[in-house]
N, C-alpha and C positions, 0 to 999 in steps of 0.2 A: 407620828407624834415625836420620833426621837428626833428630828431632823429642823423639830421646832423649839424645843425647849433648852438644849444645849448647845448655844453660837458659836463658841471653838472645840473641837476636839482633836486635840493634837495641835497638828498645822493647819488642819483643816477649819473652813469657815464655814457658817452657813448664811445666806444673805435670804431673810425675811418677803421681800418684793415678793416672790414666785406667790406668796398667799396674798396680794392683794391684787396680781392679775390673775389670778385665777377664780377671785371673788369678783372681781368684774366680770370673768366671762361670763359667771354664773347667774348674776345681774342682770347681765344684758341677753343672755339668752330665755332667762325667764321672767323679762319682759317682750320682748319677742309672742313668747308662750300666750303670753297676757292678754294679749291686744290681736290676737287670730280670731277671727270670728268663727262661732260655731257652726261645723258644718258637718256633724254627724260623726259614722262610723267609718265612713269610704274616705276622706282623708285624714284621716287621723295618722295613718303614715307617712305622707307628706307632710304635715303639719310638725310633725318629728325630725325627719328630716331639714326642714328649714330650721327645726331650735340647733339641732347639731350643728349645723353650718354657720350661725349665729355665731356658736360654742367655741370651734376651732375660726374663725373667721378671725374674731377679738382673738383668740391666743395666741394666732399670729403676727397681727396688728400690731399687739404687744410685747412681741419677739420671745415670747412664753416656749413658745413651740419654731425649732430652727428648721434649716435644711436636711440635717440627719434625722431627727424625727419625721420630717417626711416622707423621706427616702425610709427610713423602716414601717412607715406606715403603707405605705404604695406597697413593698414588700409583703406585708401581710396579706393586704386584699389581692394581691395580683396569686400568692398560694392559693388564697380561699377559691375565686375564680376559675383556677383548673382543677380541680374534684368535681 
């Protein structure tokens, strides 16, 4: 919330955009959601999976999410994966 309500602090900016692609992803993934046809209990995790991939899909689309986010993100799952 700090990050929205004060534009300059200091020298620093903050430039508004990031909440309205972030509000499309949101959008678009939870139309996505909308329009899956019911198919019970057994995909309901794939069903999740396609909203997420919807999710970061548009984040990327919309340059929301760059190269070093997903190099830290690859980071993370490639730790989770050797436990």
């Amino acid at each position: 919330m700090s990050d929205i309500a004060p534009r300059r602090i200091g020298e620093a900016t903050s430039e508004p955009a990031w909440v309205r692609r972030v509000l499309i992803a949101v959008a678009s993934a939870t139309a996505v959601g909308r329009f899956l046809p019911h198919a019970g209990k057994i995909l309901t995790p794939v069903y999740a999976l396609i909203v997420v991939a919807m999710y970061v899909f548009v984040l990327l689309v919309t340059r929301e999410l760059g190269v070093q986010d997903l190099n830290t993100i690859r980071a993370v799952v490639s730790k989770r994966r050797t436990r």
